[in-house]
N, C-alpha and C positions, 0 to 999 in steps of 0.2 A: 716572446714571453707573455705580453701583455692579449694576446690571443686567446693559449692555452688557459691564462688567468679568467678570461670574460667563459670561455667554453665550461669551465670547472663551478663560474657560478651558475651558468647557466641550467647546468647537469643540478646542483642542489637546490636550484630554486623551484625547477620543473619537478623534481622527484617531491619535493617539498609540497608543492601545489598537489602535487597526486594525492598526498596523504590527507589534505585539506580536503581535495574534492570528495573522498571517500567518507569524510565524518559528516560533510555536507550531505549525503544521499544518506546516510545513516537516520539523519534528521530531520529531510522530508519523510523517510520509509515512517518516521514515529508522529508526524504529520496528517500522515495519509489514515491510519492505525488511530489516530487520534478521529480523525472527522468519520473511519467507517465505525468507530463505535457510535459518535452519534447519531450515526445514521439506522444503526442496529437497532438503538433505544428506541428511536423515532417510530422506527417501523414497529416494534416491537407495542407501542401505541395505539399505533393506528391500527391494526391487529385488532389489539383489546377492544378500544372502546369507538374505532369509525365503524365496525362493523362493514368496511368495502370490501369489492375483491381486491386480488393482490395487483392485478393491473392496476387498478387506481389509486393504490396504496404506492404504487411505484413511481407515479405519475404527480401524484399530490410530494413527494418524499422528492420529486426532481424537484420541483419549485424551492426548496428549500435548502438544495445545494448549488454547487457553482466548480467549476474545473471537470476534471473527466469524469467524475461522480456523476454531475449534473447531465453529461449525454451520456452515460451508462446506462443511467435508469430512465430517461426517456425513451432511450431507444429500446431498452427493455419493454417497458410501457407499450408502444406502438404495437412490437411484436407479438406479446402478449393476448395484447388487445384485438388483433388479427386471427390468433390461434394459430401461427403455425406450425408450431412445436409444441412439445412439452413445456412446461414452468425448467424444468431442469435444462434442457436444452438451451433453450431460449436465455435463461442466467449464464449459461458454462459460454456463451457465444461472446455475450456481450463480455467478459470477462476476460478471455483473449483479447477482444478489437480493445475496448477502452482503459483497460486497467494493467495489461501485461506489458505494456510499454513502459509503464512508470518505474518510481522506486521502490516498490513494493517485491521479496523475495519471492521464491518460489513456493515455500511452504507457506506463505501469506496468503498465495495466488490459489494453493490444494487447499486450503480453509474456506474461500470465499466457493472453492466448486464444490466442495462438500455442503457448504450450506445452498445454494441452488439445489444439489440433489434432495434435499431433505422440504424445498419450499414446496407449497403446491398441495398439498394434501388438504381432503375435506374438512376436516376436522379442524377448526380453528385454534381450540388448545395447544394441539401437537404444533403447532406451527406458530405459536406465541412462544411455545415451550422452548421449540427447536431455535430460533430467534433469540430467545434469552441464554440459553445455552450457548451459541458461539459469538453472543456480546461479552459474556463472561470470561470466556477460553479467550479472546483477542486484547479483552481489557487484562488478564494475567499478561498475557503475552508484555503488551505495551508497557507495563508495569515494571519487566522485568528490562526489558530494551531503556526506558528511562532511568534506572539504577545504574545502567553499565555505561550509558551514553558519556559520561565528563571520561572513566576512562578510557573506552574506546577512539573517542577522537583525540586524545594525547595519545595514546600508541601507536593510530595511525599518521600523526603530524611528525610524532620521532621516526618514526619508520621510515618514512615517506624520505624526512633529514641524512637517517644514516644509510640511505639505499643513494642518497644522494649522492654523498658524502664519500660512501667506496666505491660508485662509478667515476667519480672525480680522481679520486687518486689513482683507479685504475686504466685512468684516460692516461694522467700524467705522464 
């Protein structure tokens, strides 16, 4: 008896903890979303008034970060700086290697490649422009992610409880 009893909390503690880990990665994903807007603005800056190319706009913009951010745009940087791709390329690459591992969704992941596609152009404006435009779209985004975050993470801590909860009884 006292078996099935430890097996039954075990069942709602683990499904329990699921739902926990799920509001966790909810929360780094508005983390991440949080430091790519500043990193948007930042560039979106440097742009304006460094007047550098974007290699060293990317380069000066790693010093200022720290986690995969910070070897994103370095390694951007390097690459860049070599030439051996496109601006688009070369963004969509490091994209996959450093940032598609995290908590960041998929449609997070199609926003950041869209904006690589759009960097790169001669025209400085367009590319201040393009820049403020998907700090804008991301900061909406995070906006709306920050409103729902206290519910979401109760839904998925009950959730997590009552998936518990009918695995247990239908251990019993």
């Amino acid at each position: 008896m006292s078996v099935r009893m430890s097996l039954a909390w075990l069942c709602i503690l683990c499904a329990g903890g699921l739902g926990f880990l799920k509001g966790q990665r909810l929360r780094k994903r508005i983390r991440i979303l949080e430091r790519i807007v500043r990193l948007l603005d930042h560039m979106e800056r440097e742009l304006e008034f460094g007047r550098e190319p974007l290699p060293e706009v990317f380069k000066k913009l790693s010093e200022k970060n720290t986690g995969e951010l910070k070897a994103f745009l370095e390694h951007a940087a390097v690459q860049m700086q070599q030439g051996k791709d496109n601006i688009a390329a070369v963004f969509a690459e490091n994209v996959r290697t450093y940032l598609s591992e995290g908590d960041l969704f998929a449609e997070d992941l199609q926003r950041l490649y869209a904006l690589g596609s759009e960097l790169g152009y001669p025209d400085r404006q367009l590319q201040i422009h393009t820049v403020a435009v998907y700090r804008q779209e991301i900061k909406e985004l995070l906006d709306e992610l920050k409103k729902q975050y206290p519910q979401s993470c109760r839904l998925f801590r009950t959730l997590g409880m009552a998936a518990g909860i009918l695995l247990a009884v239908l251990l019993w």
